[in-house]
Backbone as JSON Lines, residues from 0, in Angstrom:
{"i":0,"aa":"X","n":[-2.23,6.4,-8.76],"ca":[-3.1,5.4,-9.33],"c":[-4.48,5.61,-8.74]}
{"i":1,"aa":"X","n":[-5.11,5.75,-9.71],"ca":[-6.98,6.02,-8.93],"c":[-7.65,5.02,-9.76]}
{"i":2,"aa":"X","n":[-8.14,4.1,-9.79],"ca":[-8.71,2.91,-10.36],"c":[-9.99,2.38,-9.78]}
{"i":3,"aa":"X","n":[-11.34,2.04,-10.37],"ca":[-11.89,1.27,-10.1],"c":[-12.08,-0.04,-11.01]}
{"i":4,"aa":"X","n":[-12.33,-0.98,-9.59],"ca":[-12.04,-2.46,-10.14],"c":[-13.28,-3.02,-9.93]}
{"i":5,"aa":"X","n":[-13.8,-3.77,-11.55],"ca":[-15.23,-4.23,-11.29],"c":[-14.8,-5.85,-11.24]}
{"i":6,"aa":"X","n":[-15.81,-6.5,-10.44],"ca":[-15.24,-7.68,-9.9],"c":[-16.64,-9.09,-10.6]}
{"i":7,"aa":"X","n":[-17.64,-8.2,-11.14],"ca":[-18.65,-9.35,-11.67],"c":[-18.14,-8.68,-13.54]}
{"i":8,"aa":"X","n":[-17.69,-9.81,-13.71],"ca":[-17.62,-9.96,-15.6],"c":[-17.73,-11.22,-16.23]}
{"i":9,"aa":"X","n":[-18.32,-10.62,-17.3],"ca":[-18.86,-12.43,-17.48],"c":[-18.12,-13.22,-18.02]}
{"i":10,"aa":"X","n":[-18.06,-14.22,-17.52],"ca":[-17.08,-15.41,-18.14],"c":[-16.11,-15.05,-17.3]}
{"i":11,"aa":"X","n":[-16.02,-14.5,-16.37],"ca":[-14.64,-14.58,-15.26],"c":[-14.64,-14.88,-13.81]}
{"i":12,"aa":"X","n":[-13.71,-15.4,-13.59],"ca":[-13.97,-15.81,-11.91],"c":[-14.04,-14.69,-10.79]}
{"i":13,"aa":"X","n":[-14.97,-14.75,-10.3],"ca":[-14.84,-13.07,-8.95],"c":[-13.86,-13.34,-8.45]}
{"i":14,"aa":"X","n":[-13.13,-14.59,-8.11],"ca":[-12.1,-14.3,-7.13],"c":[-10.55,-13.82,-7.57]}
{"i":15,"aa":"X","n":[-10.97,-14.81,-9.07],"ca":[-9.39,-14.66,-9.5],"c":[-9.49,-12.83,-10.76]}
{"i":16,"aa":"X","n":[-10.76,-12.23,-10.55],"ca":[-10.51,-11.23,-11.03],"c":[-10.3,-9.74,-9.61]}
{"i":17,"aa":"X","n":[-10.31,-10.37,-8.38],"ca":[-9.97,-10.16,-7.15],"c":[-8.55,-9.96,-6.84]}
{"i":18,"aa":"X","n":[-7.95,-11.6,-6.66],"ca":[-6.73,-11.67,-6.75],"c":[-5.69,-10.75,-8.18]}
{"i":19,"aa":"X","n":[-6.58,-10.8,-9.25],"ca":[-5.73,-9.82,-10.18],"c":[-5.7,-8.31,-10.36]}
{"i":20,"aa":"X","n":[-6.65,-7.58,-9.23],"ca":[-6.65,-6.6,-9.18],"c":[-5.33,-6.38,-7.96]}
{"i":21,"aa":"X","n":[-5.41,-7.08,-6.92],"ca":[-4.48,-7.15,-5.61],"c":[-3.33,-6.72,-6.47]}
{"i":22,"aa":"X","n":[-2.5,-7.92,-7.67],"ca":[-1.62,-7.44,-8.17],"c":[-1.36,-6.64,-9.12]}
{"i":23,"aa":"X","n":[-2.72,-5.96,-9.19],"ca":[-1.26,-4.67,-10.3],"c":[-1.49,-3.65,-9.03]}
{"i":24,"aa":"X","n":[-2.37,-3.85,-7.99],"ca":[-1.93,-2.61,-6.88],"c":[-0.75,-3.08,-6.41]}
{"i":25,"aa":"X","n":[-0.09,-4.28,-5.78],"ca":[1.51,-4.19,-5.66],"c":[2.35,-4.04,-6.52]}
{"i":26,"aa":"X","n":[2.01,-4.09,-8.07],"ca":[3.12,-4.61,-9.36],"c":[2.98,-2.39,-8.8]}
{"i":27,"aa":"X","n":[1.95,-1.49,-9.19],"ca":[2.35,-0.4,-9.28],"c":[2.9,0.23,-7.99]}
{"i":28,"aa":"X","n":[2.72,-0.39,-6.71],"ca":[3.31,-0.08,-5.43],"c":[5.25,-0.35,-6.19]}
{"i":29,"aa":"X","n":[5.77,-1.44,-6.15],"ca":[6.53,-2.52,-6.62],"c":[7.27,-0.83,-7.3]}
{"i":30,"aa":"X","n":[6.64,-0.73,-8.74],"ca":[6.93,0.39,-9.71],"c":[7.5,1.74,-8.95]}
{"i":31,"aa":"X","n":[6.66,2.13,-8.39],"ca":[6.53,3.58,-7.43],"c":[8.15,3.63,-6.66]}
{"i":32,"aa":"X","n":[8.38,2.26,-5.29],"ca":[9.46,2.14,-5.12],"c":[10.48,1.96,-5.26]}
{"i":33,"aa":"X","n":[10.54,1.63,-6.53],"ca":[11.77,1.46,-7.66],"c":[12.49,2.91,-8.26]}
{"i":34,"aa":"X","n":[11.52,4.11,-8.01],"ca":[11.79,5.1,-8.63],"c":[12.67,5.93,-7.43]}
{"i":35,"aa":"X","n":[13.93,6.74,-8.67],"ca":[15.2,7.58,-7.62],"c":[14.35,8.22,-6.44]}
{"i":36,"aa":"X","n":[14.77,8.36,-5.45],"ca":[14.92,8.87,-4.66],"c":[15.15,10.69,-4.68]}
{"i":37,"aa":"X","n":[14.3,11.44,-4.52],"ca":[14.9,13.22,-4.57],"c":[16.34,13.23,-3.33]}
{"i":38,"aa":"X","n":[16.74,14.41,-3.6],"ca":[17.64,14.61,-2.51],"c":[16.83,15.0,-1.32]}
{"i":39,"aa":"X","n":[16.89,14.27,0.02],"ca":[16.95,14.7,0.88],"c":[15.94,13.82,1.23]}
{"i":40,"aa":"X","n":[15.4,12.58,0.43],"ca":[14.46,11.59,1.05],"c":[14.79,9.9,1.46]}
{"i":41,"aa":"X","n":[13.66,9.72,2.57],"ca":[14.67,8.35,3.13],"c":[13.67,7.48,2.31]}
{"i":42,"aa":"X","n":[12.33,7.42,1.96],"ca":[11.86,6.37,1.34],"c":[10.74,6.71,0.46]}
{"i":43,"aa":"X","n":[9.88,6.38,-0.1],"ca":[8.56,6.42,-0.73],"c":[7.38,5.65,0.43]}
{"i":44,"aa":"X","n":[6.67,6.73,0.86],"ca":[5.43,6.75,1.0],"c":[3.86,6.58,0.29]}
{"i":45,"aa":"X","n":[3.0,6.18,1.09],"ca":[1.94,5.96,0.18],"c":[0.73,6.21,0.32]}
{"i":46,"aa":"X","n":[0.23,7.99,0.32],"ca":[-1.61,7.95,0.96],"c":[-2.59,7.04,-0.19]}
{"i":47,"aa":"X","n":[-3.11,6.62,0.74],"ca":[-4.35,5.54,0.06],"c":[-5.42,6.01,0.57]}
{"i":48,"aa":"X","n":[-6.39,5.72,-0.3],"ca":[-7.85,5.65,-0.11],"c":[-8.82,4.4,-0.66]}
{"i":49,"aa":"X","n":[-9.41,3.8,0.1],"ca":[-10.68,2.81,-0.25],"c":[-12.09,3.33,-0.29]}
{"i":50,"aa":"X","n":[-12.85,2.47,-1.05],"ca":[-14.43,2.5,-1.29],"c":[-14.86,1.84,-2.21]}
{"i":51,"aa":"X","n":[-16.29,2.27,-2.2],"ca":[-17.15,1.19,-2.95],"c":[-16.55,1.68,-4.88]}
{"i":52,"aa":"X","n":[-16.97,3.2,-4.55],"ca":[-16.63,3.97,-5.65],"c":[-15.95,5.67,-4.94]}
{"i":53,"aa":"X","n":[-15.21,6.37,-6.24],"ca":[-15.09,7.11,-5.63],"c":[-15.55,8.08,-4.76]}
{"i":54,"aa":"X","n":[-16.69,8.38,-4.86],"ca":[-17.37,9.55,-4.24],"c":[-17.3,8.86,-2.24]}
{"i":55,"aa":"X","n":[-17.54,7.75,-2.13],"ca":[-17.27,7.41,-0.84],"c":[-16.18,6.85,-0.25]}
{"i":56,"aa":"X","n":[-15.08,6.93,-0.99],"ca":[-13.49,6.34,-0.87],"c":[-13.18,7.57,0.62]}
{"i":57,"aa":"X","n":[-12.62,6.5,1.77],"ca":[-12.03,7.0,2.91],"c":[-10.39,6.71,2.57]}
{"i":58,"aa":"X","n":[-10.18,7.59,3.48],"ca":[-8.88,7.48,3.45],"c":[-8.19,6.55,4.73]}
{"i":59,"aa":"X","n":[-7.28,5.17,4.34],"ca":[-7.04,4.65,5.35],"c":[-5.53,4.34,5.68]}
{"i":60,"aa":"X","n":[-5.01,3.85,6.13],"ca":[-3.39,3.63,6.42],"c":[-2.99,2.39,5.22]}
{"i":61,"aa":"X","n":[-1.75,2.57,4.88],"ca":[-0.63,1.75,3.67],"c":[-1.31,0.27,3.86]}
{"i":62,"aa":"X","n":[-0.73,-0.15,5.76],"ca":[-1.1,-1.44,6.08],"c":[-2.24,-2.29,6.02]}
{"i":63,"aa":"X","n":[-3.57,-1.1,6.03],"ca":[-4.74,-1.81,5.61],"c":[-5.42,-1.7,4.4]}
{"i":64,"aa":"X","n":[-4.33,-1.53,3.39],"ca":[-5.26,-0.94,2.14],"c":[-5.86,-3.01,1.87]}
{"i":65,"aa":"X","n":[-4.94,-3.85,1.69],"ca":[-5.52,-5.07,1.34],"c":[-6.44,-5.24,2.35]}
{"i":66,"aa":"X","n":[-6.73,-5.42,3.49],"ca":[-7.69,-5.68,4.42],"c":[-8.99,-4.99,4.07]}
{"i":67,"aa":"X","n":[-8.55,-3.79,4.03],"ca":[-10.09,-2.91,3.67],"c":[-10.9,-3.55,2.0]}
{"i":68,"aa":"X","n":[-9.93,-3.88,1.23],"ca":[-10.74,-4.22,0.21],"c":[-11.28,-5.97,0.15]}
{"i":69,"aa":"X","n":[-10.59,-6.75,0.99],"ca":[-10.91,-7.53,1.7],"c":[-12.65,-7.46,2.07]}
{"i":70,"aa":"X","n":[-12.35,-6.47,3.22],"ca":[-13.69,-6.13,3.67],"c":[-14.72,-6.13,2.78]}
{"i":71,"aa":"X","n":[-14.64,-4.78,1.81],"ca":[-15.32,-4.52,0.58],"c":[-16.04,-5.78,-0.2]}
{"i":72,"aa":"X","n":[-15.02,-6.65,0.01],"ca":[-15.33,-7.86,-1.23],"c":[-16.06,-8.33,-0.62]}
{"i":73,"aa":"X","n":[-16.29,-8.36,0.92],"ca":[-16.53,-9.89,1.51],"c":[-18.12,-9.51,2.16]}
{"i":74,"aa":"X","n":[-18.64,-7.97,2.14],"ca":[-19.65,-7.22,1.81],"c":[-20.96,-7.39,0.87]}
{"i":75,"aa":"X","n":[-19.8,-8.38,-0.49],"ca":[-20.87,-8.91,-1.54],"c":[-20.46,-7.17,-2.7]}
{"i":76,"aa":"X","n":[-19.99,-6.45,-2.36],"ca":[-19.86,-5.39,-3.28],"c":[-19.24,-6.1,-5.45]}
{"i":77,"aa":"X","n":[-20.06,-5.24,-6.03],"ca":[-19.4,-5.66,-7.12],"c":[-18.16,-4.67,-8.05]}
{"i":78,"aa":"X","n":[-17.71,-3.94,-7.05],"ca":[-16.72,-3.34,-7.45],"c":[-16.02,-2.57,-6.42]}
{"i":79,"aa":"X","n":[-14.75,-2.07,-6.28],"ca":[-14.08,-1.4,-5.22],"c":[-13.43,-0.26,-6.17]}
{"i":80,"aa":"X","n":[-12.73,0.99,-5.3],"ca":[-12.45,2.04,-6.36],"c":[-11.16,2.0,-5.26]}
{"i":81,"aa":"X","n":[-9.61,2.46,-5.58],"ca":[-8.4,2.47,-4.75],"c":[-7.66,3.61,-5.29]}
{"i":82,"aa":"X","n":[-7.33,4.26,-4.59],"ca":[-6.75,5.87,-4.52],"c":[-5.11,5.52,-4.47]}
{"i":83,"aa":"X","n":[-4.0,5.22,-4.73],"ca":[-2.66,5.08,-4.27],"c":[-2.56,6.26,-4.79]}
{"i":84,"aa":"X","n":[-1.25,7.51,-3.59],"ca":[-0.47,8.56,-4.67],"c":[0.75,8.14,-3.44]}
{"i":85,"aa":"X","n":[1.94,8.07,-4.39],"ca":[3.0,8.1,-3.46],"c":[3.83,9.47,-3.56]}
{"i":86,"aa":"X","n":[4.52,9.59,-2.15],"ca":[5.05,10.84,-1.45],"c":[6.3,10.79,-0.84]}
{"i":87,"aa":"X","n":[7.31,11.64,-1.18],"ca":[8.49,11.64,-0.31],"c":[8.24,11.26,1.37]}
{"i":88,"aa":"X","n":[8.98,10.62,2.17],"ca":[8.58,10.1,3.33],"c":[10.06,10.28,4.09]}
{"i":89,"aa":"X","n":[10.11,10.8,5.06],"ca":[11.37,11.25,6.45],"c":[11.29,10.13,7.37]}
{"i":90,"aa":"X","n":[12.25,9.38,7.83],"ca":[12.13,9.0,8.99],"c":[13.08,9.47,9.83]}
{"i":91,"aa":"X","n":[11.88,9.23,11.05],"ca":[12.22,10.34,12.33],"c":[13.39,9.23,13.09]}
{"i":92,"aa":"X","n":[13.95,10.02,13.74],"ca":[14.99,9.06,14.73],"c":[15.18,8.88,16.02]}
{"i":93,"aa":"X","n":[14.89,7.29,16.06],"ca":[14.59,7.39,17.47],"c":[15.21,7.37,18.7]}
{"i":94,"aa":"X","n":[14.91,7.2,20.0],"ca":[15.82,7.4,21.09],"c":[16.29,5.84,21.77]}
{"i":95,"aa":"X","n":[17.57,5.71,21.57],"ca":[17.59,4.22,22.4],"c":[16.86,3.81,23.67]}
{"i":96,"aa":"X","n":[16.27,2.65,23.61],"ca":[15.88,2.33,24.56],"c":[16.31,2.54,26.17]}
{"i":97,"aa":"X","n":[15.9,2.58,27.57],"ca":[16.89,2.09,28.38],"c":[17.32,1.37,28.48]}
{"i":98,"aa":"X","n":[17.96,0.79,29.67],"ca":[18.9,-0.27,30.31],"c":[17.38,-0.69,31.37]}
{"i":99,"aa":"X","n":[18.13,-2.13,31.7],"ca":[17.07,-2.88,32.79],"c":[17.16,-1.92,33.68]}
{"i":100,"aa":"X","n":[17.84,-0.41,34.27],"ca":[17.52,-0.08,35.45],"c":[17.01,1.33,35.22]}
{"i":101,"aa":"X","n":[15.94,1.4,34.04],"ca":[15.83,2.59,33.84],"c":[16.65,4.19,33.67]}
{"i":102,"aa":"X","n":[17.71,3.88,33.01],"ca":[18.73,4.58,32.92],"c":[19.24,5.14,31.08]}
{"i":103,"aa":"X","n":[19.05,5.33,30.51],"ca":[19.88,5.74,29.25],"c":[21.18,5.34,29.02]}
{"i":104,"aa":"X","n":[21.04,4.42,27.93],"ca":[22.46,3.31,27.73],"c":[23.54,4.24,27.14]}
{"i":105,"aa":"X","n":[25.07,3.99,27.94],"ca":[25.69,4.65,27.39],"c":[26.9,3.91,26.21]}
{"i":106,"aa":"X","n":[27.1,4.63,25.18],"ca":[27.77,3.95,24.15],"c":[28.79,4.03,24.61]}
{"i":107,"aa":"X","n":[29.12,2.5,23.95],"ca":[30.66,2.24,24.25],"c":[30.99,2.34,23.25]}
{"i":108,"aa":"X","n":[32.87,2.43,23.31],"ca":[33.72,2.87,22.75],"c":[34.43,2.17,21.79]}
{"i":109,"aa":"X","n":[33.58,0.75,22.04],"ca":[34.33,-0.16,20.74],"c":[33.95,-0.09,19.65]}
């Protein structure tokens, strides 16, 4: 999804044409994760990019794509441009924690 969203139109509210851009970026997030799975993947991933427009769209993390356009809005900007492509994604596995005595917990047998 590469979209820019203009946010001054006339006869419409900036905020609630704000809030309706937010959702079709989750309705197509929403879409994306709904789709099979390849063999050999644990989830759907998501590089994003923000900006005013494209030519200055950074690239930022999943968790701040709403924050950053947040930002954008709150700037006074009259439009934002949003990059979503989603990507097969691995998760890595991690190591149990220790025990209170700094030791590596050992599994029990039940």
């Amino acid at each position: 999804m590469r979209k820019t969203y203009t946010l001054n139109i006339e006869g419409k509210n900036r905020d609630r044409l704000l809030e309706a851009s937010k959702h079709d970026i989750r309705k197509y997030l929403k879409r994306e994760r709904n789709k099979t799975l390849p063999a050999g993947v644990d989830y759907w991933d998501f590089d994003t990019k923000s900006g005013v427009d494209e030519a200055s769209a950074v690239v930022i993390p999943y968790g701040d794509l709403f924050s950053s356009i947040d930002a954008l809005v709150a700037d006074g900007g009259d439009q934002f441009y949003v990059e979503v492509v989603s990507k097969p994604g691995h998760r890595s596995v991690k190591a149990p924690p220790p025990d209170v005595w700094g030791k590596p917990r050992e599994e029990s047998g039940t």
